[in-house]
C-alpha positions in Angstrom: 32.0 -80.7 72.3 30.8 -82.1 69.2 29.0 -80.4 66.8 27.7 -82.9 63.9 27.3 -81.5 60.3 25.6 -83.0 57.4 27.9 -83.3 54.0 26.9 -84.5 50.6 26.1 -83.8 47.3 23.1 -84.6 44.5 19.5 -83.4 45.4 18.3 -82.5 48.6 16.9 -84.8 51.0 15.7 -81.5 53.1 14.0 -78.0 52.0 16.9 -75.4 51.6 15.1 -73.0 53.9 14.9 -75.8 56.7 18.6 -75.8 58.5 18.2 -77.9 61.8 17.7 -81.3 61.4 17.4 -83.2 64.3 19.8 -86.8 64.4 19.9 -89.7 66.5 23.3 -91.3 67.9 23.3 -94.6 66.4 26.9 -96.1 66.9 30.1 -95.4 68.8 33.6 -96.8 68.8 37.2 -95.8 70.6 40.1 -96.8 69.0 43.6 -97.0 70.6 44.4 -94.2 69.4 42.1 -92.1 71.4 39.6 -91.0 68.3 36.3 -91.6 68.6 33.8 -92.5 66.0 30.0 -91.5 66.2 27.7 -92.3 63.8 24.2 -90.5 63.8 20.8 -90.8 61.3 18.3 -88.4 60.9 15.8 -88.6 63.6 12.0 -90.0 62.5 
């Protein structure tokens, strides 16, 4: 399972009160080494 989180710092894009955001899987890659790479954006 994967459960993506949102990290940063600065000024927030989204209302504090608000705490889903829905996100769109945009990229993937597998290395060799078995780890997996999964990019996502905020849904529009």
């Amino acid at each position: 399972m994967v459960y993506p989180v949102l990290v940063g710092g600065g000024i927030s894009f989204f209302p504090q009160h608000e705490r889903r955001v829905d996100l769109e899987l945009v990229e993937t890659r597998t290395f060799s080494s078995r780890i997996v790479y999964l990019r996502y954006r905020v849904a529009r």
